[in-house]
C-alpha positions in Angstrom: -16.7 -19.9 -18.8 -13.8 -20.2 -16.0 -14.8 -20.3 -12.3 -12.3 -18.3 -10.8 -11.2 -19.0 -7.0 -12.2 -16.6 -4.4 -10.7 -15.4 -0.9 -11.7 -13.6 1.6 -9.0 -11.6 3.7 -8.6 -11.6 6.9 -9.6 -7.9 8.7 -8.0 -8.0 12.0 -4.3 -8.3 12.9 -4.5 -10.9 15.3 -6.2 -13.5 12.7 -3.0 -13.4 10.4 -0.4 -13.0 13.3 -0.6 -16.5 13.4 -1.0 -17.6 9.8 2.4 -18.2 8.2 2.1 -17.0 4.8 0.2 -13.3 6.4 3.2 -13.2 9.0 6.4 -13.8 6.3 4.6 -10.7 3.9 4.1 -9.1 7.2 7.2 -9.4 7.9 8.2 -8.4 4.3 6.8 -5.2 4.5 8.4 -4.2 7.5 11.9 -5.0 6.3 10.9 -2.9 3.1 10.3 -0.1 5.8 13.4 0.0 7.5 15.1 -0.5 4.6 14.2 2.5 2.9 14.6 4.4 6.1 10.9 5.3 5.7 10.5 5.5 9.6 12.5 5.5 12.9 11.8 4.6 16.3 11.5 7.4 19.0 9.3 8.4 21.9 6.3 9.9 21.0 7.1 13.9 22.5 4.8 15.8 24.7 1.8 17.4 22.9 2.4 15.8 19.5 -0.4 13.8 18.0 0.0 10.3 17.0 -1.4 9.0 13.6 -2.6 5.6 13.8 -1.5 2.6 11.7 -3.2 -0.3 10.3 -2.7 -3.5 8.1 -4.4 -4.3 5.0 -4.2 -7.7 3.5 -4.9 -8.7 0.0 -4.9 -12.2 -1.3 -3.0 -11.9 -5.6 -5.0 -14.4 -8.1 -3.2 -15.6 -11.3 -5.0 -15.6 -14.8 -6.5 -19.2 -14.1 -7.7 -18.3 -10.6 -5.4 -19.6 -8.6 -3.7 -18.0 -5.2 -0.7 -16.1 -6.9 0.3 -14.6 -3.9 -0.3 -12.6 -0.5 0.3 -9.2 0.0 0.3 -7.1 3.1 0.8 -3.4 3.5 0.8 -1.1 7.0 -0.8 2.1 6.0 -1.3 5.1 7.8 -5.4 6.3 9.0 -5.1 9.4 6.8 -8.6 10.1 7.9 -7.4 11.0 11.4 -7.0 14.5 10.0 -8.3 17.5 11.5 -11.1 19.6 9.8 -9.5 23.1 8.7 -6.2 22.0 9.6 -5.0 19.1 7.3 -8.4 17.9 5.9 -8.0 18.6 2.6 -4.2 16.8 2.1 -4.3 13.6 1.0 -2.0 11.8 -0.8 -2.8 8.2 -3.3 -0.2 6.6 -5.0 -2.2 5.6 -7.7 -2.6 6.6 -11.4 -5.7 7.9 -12.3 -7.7 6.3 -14.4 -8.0 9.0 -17.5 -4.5 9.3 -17.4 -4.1 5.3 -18.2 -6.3 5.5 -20.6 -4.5 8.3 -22.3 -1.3 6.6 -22.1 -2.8 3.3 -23.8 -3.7 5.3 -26.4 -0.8 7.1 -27.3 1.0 3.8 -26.8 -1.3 2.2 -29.9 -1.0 5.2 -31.9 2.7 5.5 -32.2 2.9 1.5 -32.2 4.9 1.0 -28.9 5.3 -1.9 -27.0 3.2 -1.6 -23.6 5.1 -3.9 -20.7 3.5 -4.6 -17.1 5.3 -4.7 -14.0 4.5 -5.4 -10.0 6.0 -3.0 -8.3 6.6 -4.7 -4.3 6.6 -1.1 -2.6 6.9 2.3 -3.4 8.3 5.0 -1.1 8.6 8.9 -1.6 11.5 10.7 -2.8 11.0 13.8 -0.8 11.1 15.1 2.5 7.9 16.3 4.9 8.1 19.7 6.4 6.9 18.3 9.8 6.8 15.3 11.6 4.7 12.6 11.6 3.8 10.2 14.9 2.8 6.6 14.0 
């Protein structure tokens, strides 16, 4: 049986601000950002509320165990929402599980070809109806 390798990520912003590799994906990410126009910088206005922001890091092992890469992304504290205001909208940009499942198997019974991909980042291709403070 294989022993794979194990890593724990760093938490807290200001252990990786001054680790290389955390600070080029850091980095990374922020580029990505900007270059998707996902954001722009402005004054927060008076009376608007200000959602916070926070990094999450995440350390990519290979099939044999070994550091693949490092990944970094700056999400937004969705839980920051007001009860009986915006409580109930959330948004996860992930598949859900029964619907992978389905897709497997519709893929074996029609004898496709299933291919993987990494996707780096992923941004929305629609517009809110308000703004939103970061």
């Amino acid at each position: 049986m294989a022993m794979f390798a194990t890593a724990i990520d760093p938490v807290f912003f200001y252990e990786t601000v001054k680790d290389a590799k955390w600070k080029m994906v850091m980095e990374a990410e922020i580029d990505a950002i900007e270059r998707n126009d996902t954001w722009k910088l402005t004054y927060l206005p008076t009376g608007a509320k200000k959602v916070r922001v926070k990094w999450v890091y995440k350390t990519k092992f290979n099939e044999n165990g070994e550091i693949d890469k490092y990944k970094a992304r700056l999400i937004a504290k969705g839980y920051t929402q007001e009860h009986g205001i915006d409580y109930t909208e959330v948004f996860a940009p992930v598949a859900c599980m029964d619907t992978v499942c389905l897709v497997i198997s519709l893929t074996a019974q029609k004898q496709w070809t299933i291919f993987q991909l990494d996707v780096k980042s992923t941004f929305l291709h629609g517009y809110l109806s308000e703004d939103v403070f970061c």
